[in-house]
MDAnalysis code that builds the backbone (N, CA, C; Angstrom):
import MDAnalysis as mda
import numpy as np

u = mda.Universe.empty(396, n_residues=132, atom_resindex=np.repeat(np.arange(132), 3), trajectory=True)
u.add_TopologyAttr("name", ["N", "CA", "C"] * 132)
u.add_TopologyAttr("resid", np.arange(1, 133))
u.add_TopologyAttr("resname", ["UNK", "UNK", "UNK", "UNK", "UNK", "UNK", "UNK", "UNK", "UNK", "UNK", "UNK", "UNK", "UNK", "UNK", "UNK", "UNK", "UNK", "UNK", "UNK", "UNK", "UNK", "UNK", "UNK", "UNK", "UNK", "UNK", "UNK", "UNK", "UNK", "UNK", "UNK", "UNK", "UNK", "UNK", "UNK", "UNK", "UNK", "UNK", "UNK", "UNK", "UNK", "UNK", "UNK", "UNK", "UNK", "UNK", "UNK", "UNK", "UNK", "UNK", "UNK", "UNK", "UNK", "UNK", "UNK", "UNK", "UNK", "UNK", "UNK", "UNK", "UNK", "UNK", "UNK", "UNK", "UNK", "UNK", "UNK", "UNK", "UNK", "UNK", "UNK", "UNK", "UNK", "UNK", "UNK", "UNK", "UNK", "UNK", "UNK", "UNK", "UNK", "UNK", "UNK", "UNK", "UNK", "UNK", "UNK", "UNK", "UNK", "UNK", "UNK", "UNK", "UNK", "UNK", "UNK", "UNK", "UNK", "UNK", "UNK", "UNK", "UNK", "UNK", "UNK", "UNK", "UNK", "UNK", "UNK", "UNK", "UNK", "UNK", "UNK", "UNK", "UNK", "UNK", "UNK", "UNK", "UNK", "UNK", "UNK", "UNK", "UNK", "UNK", "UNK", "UNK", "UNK", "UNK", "UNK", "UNK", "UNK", "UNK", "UNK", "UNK"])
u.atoms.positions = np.array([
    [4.148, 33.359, -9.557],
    [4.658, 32.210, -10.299],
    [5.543, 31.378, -9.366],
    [5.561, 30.090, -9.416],
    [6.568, 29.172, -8.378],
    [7.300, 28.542, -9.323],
    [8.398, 28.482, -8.761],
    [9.680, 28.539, -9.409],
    [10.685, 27.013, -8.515],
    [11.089, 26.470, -9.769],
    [11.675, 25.080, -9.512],
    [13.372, 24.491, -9.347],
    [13.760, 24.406, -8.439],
    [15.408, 24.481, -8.324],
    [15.613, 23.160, -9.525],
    [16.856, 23.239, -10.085],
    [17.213, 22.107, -10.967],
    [18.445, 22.613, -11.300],
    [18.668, 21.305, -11.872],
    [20.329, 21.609, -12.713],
    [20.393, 21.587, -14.224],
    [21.431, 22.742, -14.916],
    [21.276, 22.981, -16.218],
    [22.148, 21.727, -16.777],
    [22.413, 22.025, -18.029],
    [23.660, 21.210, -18.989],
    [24.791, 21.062, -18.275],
    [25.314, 21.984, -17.447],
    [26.895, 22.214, -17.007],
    [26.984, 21.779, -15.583],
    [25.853, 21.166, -14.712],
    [26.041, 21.009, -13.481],
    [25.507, 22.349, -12.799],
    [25.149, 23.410, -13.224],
    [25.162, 24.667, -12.539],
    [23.811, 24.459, -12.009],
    [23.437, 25.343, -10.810],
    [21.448, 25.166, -10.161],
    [21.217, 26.421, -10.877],
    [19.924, 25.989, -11.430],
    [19.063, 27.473, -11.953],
    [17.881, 26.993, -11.321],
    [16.546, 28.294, -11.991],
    [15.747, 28.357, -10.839],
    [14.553, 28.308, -12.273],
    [13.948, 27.454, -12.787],
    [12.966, 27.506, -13.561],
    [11.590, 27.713, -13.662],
    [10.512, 28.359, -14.500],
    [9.034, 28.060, -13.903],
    [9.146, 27.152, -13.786],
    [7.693, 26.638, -13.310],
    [7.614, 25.135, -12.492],
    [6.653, 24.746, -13.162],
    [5.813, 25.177, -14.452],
    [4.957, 24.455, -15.649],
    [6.329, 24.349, -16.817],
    [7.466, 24.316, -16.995],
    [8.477, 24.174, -17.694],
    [9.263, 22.928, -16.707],
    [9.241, 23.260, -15.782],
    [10.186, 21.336, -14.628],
    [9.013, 20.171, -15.020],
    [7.614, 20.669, -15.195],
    [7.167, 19.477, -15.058],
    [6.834, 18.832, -16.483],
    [6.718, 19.881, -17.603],
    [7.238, 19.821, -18.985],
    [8.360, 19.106, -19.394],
    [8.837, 19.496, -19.027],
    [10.701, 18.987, -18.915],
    [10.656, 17.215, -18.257],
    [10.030, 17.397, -17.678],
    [9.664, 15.824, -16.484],
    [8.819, 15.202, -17.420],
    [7.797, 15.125, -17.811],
    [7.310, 14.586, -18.754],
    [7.512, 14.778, -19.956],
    [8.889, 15.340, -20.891],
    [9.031, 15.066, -22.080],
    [8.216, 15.858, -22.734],
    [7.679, 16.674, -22.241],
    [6.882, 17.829, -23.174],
    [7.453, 19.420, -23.859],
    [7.236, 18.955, -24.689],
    [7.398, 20.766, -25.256],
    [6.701, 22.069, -25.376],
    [6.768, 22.877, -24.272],
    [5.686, 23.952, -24.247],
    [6.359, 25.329, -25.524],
    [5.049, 25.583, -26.035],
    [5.650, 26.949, -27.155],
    [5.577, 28.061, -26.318],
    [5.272, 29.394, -26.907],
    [5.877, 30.580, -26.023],
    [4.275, 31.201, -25.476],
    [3.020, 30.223, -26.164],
    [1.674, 30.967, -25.758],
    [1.238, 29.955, -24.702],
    [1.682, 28.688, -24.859],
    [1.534, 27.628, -23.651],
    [2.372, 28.563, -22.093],
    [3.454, 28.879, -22.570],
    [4.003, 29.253, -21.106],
    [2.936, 30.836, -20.836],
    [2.216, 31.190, -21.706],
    [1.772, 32.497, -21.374],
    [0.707, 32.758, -20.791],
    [-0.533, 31.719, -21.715],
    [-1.779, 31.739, -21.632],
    [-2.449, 30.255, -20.743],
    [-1.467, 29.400, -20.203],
    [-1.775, 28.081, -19.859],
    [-1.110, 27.583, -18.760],
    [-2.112, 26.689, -18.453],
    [-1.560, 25.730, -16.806],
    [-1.012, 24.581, -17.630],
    [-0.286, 23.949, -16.698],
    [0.338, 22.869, -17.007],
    [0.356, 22.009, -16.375],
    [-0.767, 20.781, -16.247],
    [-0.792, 19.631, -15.148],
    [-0.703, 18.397, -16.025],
    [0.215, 17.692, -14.414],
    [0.753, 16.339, -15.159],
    [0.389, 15.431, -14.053],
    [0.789, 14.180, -14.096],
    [0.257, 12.867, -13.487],
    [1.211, 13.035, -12.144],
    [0.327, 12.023, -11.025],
    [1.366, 12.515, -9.726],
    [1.951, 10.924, -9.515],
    [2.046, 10.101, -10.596],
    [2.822, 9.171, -10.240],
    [3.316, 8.663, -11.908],
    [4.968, 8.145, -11.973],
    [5.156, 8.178, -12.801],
    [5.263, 6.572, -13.403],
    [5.130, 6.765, -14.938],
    [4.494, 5.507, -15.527],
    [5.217, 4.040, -15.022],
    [4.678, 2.921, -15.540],
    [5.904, 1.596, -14.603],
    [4.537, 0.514, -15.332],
    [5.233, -0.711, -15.178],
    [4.877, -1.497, -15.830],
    [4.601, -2.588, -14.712],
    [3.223, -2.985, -14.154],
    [3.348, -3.807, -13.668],
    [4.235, -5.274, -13.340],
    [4.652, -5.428, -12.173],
    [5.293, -6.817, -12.368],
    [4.445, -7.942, -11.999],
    [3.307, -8.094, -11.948],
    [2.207, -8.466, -11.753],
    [1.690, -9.186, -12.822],
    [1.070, -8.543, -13.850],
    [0.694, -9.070, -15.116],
    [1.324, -8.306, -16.529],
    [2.188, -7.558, -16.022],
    [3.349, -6.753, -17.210],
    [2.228, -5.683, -17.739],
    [1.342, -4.792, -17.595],
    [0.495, -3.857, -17.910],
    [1.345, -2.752, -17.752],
    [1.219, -1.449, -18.338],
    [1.691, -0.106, -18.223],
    [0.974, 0.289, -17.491],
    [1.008, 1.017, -16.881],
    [0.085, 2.003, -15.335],
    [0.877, 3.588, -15.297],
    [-0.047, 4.326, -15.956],
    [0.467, 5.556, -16.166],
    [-0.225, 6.313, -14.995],
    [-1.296, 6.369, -14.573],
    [-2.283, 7.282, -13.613],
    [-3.067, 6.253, -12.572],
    [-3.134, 7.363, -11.763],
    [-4.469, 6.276, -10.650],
    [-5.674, 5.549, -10.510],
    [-6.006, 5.607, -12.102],
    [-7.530, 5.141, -12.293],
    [-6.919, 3.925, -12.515],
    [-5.807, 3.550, -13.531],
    [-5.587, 2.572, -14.517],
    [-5.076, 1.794, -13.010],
    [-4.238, 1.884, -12.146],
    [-3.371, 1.743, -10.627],
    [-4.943, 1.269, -9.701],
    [-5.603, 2.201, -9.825],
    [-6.762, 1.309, -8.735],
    [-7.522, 0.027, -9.714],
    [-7.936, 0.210, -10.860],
    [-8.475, -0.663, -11.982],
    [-7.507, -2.064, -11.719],
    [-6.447, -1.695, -12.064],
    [-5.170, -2.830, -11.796],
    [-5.344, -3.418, -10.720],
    [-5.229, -2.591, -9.255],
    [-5.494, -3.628, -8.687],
    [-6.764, -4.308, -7.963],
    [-7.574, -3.797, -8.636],
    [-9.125, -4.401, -8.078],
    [-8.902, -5.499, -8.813],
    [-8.242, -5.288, -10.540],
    [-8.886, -6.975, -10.972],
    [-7.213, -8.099, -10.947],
    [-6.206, -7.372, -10.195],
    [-5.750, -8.393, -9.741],
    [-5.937, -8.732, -8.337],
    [-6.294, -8.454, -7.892],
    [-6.352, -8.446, -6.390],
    [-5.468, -8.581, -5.206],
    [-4.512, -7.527, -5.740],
    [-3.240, -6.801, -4.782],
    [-3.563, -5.570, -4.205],
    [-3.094, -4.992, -3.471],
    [-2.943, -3.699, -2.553],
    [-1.530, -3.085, -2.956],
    [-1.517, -1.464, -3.082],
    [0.154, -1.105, -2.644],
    [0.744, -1.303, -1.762],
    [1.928, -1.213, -1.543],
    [2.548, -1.262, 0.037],
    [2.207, -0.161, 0.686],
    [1.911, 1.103, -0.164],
    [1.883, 2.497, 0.722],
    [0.735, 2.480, 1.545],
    [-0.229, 1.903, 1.059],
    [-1.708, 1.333, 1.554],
    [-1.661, 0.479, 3.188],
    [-0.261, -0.023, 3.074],
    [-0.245, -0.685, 4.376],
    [0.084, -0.370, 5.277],
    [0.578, 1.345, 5.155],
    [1.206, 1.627, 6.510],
    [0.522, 1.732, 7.798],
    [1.792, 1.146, 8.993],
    [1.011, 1.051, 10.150],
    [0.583, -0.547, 10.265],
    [0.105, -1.192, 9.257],
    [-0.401, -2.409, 9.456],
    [0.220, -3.117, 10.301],
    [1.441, -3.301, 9.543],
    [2.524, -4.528, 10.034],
    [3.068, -4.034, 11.852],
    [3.100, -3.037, 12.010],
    [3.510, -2.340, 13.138],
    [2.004, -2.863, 14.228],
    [0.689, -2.522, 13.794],
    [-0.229, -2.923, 14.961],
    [-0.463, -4.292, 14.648],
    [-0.231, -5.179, 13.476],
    [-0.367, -6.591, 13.865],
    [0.596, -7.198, 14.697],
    [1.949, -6.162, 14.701],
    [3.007, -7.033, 15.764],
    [2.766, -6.801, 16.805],
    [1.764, -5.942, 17.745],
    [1.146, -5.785, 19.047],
    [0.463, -6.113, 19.044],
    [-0.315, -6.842, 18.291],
    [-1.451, -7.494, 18.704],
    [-1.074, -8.712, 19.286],
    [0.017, -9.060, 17.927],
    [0.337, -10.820, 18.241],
    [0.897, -10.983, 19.708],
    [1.755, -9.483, 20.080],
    [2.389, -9.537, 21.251],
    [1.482, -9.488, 22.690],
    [0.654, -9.009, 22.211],
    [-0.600, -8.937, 23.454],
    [-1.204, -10.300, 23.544],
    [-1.544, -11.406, 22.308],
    [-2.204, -12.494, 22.301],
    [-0.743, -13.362, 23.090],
    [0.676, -13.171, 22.942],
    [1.408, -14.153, 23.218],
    [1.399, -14.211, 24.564],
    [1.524, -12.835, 25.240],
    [2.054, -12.306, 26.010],
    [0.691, -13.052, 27.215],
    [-0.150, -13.228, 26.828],
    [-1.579, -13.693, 27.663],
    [-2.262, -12.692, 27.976],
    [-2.594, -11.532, 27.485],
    [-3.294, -10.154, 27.866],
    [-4.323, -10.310, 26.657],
    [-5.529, -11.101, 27.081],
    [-6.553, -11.267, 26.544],
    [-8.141, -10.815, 26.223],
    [-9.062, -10.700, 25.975],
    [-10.401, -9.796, 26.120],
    [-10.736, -10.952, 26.682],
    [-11.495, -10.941, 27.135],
    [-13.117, -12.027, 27.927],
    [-13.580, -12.648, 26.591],
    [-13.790, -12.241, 25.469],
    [-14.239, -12.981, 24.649],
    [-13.426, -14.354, 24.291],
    [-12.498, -13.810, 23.735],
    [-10.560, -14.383, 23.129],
    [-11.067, -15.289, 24.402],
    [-11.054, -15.224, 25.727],
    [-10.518, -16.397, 26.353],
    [-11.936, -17.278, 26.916],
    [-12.991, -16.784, 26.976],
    [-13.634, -17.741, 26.383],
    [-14.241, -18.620, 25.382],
    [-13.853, -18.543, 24.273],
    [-13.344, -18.912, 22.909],
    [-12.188, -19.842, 23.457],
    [-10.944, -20.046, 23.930],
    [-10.480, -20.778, 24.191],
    [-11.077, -22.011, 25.006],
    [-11.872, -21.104, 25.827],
    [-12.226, -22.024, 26.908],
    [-13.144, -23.384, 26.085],
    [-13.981, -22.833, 24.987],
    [-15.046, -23.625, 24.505],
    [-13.999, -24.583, 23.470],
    [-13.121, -24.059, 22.985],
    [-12.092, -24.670, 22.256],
    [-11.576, -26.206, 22.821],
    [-11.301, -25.862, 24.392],
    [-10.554, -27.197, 24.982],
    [-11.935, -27.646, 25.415],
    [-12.707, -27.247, 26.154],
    [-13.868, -27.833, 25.708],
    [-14.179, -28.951, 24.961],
    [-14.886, -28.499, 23.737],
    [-14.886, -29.079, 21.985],
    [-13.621, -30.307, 22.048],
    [-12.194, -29.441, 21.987],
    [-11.231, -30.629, 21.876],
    [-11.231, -31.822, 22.823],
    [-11.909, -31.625, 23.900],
    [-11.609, -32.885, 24.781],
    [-12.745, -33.825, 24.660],
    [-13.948, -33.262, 24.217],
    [-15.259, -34.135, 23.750],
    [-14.571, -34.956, 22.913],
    [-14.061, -34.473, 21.615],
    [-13.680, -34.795, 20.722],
    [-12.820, -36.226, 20.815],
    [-11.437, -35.930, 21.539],
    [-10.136, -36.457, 21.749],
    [-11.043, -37.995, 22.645],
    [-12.371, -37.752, 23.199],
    [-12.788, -38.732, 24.091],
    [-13.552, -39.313, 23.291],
    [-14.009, -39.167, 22.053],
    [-14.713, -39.618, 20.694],
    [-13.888, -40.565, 19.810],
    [-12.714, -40.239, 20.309],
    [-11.801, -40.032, 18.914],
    [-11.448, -39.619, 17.611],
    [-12.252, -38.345, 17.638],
    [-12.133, -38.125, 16.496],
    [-10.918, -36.322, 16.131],
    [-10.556, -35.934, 15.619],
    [-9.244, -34.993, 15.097],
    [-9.382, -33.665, 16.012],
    [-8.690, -33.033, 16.335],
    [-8.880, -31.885, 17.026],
    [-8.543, -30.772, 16.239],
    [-9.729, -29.741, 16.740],
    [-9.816, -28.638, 15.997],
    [-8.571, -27.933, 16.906],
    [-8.117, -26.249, 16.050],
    [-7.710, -25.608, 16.580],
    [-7.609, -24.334, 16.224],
    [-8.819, -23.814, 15.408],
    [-9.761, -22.650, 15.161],
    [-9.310, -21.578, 15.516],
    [-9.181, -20.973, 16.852],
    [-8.880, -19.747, 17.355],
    [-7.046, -19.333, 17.196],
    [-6.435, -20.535, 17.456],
    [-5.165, -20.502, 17.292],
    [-5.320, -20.009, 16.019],
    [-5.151, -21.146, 14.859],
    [-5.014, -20.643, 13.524],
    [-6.015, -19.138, 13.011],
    [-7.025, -18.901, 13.373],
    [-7.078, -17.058, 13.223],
    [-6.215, -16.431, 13.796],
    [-5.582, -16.396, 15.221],
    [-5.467, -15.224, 15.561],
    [-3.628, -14.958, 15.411],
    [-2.967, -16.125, 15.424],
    [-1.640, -16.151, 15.267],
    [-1.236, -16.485, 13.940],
    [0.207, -15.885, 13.609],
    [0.531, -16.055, 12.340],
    [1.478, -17.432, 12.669],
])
């Protein structure tokens, strides 16, 4: 049996089953054949109300459902992101480029100087993808 540290009424630590902490955690009342004859599983994230479109989101179906049809991501989903887009940007600033990236530029000033000798607006395509 695994057994759950917590605190009683008085501040004191006791040591409880751990289908009674998570009972207790979700507001449930187990009788004396539930703790005998039965498992006790509960949700691994707890309920919250979108601030999004104000929905309740109790479990992960309703949490992925949510956000497919709003079309958000969690933050936990992003880890790492923000960390390799800031080396990237730092590698594009920095001028440490692939052969592709810089010929893509090359066709860029290219394009822009046909253009600028046309008179007509200059693109700037590769910039606006690759930098924020």
């Amino acid at each position: 049996m695994r057994w759950r540290q917590t605190r009683d009424e008085n501040g004191n630590s006791v040591f409880i089953p751990m289908d009674e902490a998570a009972a207790k955690h979700d507001g449930v009342t187990l009788s004396e054949s539930d703790r005998e004859h039965s498992h006790f599983v509960h949700g691994d994230i707890a309920a919250f109300v979108s601030p999004v479109d104000g929905t309740v989101i109790s479990d992960r179906k309703q949490l992925d459902e949510h956000n497919r049809r709003n079309n958000v991501v969690n933050a936990s989903e992003m880890k790492g992101h923000w960390e390799r887009a800031a080396k990237e940007r730092e590698r594009i600033a920095s001028g440490n480029l692939t052969r592709g990236e810089r010929h893509e530029i090359r066709r860029e000033i290219y394009e822009n100087t046909v253009r600028a000798e046309r008179g007509l607006p200059l693109n700037s395509r590769w910039r606006e993808r690759n930098l924020p």
